[in-house]
C-alpha positions in Angstrom: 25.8 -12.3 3.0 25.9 -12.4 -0.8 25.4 -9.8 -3.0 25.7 -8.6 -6.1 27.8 -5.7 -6.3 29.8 -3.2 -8.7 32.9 -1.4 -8.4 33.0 0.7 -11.6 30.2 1.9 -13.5 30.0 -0.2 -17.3 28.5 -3.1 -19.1 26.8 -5.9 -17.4 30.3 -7.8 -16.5 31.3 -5.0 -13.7 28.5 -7.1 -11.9 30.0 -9.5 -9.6 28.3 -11.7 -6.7 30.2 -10.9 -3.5 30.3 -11.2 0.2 29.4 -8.1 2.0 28.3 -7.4 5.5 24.5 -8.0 6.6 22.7 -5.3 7.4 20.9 -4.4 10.4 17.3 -2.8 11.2 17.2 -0.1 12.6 14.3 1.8 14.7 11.3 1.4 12.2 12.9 -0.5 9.7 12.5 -4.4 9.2 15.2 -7.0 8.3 13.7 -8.8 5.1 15.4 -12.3 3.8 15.0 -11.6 0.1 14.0 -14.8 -1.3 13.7 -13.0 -4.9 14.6 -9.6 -6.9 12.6 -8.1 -9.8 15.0 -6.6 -12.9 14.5 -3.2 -14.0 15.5 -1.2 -16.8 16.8 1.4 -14.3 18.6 -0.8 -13.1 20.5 -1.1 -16.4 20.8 2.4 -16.7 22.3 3.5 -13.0 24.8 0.5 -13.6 26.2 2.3 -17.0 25.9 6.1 -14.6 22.8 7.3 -15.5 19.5 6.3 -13.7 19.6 6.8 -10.2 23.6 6.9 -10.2 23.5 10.7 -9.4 21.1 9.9 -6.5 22.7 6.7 -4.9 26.5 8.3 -5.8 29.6 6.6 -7.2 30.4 2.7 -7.1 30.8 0.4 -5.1 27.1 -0.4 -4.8 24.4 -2.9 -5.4 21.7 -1.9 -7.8 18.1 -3.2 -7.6 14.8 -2.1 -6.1 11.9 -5.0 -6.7 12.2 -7.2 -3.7 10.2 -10.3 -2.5 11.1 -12.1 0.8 10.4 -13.0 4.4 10.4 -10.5 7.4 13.2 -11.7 9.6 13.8 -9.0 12.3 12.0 -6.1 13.1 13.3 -2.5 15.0 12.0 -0.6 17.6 8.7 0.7 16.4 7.7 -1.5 13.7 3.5 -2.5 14.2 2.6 -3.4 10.6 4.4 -6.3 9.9 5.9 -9.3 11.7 9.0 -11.6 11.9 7.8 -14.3 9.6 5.3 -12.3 7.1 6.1 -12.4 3.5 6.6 -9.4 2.1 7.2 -7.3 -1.1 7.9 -3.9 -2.2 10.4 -1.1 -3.4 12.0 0.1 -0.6 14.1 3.3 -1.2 14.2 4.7 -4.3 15.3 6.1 -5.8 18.0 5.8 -2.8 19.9 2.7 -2.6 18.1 -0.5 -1.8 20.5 -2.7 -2.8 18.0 -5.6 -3.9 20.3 -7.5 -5.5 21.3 -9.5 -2.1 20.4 -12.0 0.5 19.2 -9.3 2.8 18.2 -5.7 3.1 17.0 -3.6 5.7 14.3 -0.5 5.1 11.0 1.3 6.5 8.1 -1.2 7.2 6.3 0.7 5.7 7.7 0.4 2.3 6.7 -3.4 2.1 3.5 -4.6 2.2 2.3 -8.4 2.6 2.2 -10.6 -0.1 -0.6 -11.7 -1.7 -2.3 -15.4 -0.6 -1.0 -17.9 -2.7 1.5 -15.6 -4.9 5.3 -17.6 -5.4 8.1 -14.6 -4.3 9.2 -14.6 -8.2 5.5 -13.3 -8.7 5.4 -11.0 -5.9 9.4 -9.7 -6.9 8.1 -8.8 -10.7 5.7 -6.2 -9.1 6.8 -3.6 -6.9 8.4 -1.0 -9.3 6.6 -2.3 -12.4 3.1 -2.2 -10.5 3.8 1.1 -8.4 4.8 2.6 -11.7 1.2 1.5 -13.8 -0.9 2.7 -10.2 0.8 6.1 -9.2 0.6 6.7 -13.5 -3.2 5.4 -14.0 -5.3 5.5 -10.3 -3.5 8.4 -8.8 -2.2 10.7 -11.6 -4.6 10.0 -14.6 -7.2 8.6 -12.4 -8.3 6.5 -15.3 -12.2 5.5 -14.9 -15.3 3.3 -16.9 -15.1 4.5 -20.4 -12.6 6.3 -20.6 -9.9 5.1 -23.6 -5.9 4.2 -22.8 -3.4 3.7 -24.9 -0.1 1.6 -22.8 3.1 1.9 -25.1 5.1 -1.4 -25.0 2.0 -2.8 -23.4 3.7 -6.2 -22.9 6.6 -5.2 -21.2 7.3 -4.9 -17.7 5.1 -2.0 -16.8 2.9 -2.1 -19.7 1.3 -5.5 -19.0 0.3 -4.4 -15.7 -0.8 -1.1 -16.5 -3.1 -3.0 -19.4 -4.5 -5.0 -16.6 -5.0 -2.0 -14.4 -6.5 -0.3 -16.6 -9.2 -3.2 -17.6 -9.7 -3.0 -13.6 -10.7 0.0 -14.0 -13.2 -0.3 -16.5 -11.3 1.4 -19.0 -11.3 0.4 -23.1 -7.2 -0.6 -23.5 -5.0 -0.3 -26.8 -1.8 -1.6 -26.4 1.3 -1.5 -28.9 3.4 -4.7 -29.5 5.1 -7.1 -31.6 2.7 -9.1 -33.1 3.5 -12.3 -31.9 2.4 -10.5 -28.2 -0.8 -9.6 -29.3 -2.4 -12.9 -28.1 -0.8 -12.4 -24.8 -2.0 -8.8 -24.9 -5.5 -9.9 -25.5 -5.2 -12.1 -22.7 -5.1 -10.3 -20.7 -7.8 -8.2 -21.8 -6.6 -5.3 -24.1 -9.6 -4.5 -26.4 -7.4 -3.6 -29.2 -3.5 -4.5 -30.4 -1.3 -2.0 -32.9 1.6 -3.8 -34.4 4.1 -0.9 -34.2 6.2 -2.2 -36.6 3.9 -2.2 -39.3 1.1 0.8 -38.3 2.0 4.0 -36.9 0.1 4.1 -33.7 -0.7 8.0 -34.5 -3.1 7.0 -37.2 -4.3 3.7 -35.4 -5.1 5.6 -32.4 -6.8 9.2 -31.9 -9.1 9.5 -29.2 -7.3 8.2 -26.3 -8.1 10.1 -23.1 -4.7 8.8 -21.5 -1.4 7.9 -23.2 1.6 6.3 -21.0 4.4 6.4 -22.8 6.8 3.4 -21.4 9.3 3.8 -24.6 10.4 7.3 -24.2 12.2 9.8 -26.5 11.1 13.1 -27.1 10.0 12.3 -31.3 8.1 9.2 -29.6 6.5 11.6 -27.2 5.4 14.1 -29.5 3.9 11.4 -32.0 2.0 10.4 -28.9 0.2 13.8 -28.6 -1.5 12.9 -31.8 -3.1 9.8 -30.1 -4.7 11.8 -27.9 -8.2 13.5 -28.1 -8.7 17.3 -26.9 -7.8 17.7 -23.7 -6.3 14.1 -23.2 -3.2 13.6 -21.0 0.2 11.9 -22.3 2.2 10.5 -19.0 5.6 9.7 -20.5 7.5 7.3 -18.0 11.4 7.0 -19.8 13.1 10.1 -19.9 10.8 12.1 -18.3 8.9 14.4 -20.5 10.6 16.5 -23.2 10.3 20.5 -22.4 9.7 21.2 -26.6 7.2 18.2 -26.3 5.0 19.5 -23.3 5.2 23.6 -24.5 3.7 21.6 -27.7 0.9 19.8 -25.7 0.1 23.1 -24.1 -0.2 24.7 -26.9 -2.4 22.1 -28.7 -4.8 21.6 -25.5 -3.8 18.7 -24.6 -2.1 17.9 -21.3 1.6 16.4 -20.6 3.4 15.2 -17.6 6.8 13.4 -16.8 6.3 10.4 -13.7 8.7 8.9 -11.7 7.6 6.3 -9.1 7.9 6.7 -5.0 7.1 4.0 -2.4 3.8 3.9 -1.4 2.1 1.1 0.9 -1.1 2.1 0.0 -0.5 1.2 -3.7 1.5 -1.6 -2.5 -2.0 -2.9 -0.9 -3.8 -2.0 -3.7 -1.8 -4.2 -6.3 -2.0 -6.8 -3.9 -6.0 -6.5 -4.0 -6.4 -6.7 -7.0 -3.8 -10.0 -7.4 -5.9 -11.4 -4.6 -9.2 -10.7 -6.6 -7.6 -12.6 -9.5 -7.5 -9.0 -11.9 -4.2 -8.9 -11.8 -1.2 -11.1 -12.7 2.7 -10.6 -13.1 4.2 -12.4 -16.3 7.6 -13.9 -15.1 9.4 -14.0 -18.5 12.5 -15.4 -17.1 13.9 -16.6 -13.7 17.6 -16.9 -12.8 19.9 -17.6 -10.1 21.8 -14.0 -8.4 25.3 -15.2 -9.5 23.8 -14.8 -13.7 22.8 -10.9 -12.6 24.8 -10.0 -15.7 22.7 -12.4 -18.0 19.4 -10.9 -16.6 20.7 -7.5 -17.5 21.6 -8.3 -21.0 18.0 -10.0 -21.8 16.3 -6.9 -20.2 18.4 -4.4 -22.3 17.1 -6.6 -25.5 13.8 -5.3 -25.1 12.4 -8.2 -26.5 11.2 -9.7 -23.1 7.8 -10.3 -22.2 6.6 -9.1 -18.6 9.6 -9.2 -16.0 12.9 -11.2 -15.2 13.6 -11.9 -11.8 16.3 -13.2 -9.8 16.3 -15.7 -6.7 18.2 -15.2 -3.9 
């Protein structure tokens, strides 16, 4: 089967489309076709060695997580899906995946069925991205009516479905962004729009009950804190959380925590609830052929992209 694959960790040209062997399912597990792969900043970042690198080990391997395809076999076991169901999800991670191919095999459970009507470049721009704004927001903030979010980088890959999210759950939603983003923002139903680049958020914002930090860096984290109202809680995604920025927090009575997503079906079905209700909607900024991996890479690292770029298979 094809794949993209790397054989030394570096910039986006160590990616190279290959022919490796097809995997097979194996008790459990199903066979998906992947029909498309969603691009991740972590993806970026395990390619260069950090990332996941320390988790999936040294090169050769094939980066990528997002995956959107059709269930070909199943193993022994499997009860929850069928050969022929469409399927997305993150299967994995942070282990290898290895989304970035024609084919890959993993628990049944880590896919769940795609939404009526949704196109697989759709359905592979939200696994990670959508997991990531549901585990943060439903499960770890457990964001409800009235209370007030701010989403960092609200148009990105994460943020614009954590805004949405958020809305869903009758939250008031500031986002930061560009300014040509704030129409698209609004959109999709952000009450308010800070221009970064122009306000500093600090002293736009300063009652936000939730913060999710989706740019990262411990001065960007602590300038978050003062966003927040007493007792508020800053979730900062990138990076995890700085130690110096969460003894800070404590001592200020606010609350801090780093996040990193797992795969979880029942979010899976959740996201795909809320598509299916119209509430929610992934923003393909880009989609390109596997063979131009390296191209997708470079337009993610830009950070100029709005919503996801995903790749067909």
């Amino acid at each position: 089967m094809r794949a993209i694959t790397q054989d030394r960790l570096g910039d986006p040209d160590v990616l190279t489309l290959t022919d490796v062997p097809r995997p097979e399912p194996l008790p459990t597990e199903v066979l998906v076709r992947v029909r498309a792969a969603g691009v991740n900043p972590v993806d970026l970042s395990t390619r260069e060695g950090g990332g996941m690198a320390d988790v999936i080990g040294p090169p050769p391997f094939t980066v990528g997580w997002d995956v959107a395809g059709t269930v070909e076999a199943t193993g022994r076991g499997v009860t929850t899906l069928a050969v022929g169901d469409d399927v997305f999800g993150m299967p994995w991670f942070p282990r290898r995946a290895g989304a970035y191919a024609a084919y890959v095999t993993a628990p049944s459970r880590h896919f769940a069925r795609t939404p009526p009507g949704t196109g697989h470049a759709q359905a592979a721009a939200l696994p990670l991205a959508g997991l990531t704004a549901w585990q943060t927001l439903v499960d770890t903030a457990r964001v409800g009516p009235g209370q007030h979010v701010l989403v960092h980088a609200a148009a990105g890959g994460v943020g614009h479905l954590a805004v949405q999210i958020a809305k869903a759950r009758g939250a008031r939603v500031t986002g930061t962004a560009r300014a040509d983003k704030h129409a698209f923002l609004r959109g999709l139903g952000a009450d308010a729009v800070v221009d970064y680049t122009r306000v500093a958020f600090e002293q736009a914002v300063r009652d936000a009950d939730v913060v999710l930090d989706l740019v990262g860096g411990a001065e960007h984290q602590r300038r978050s804190l003062d966003a927040l109202r007493p007792g508020g809680l800053l979730i900062a995604v990138p990076g995890s959380l700085d130690p110096a920025v969460a003894e800070e927090a404590a001592g200020r009575g606010l609350r801090a925590t780093g996040f990193l997503v797992e795969p979880d079906r029942a979010g899976l079905d959740a996201l795909a609830a809320l598509v299916a209700d119209g509430r929610l909607r992934t923003e393909v900024g880009a989609v390109l052929p596997l063979a131009e991996a390296a191209e997708a890479h470079r337009r993610v690292a830009s950070r100029r992209t709005t919503g996801k770029i995903v790749l067909t298979v």
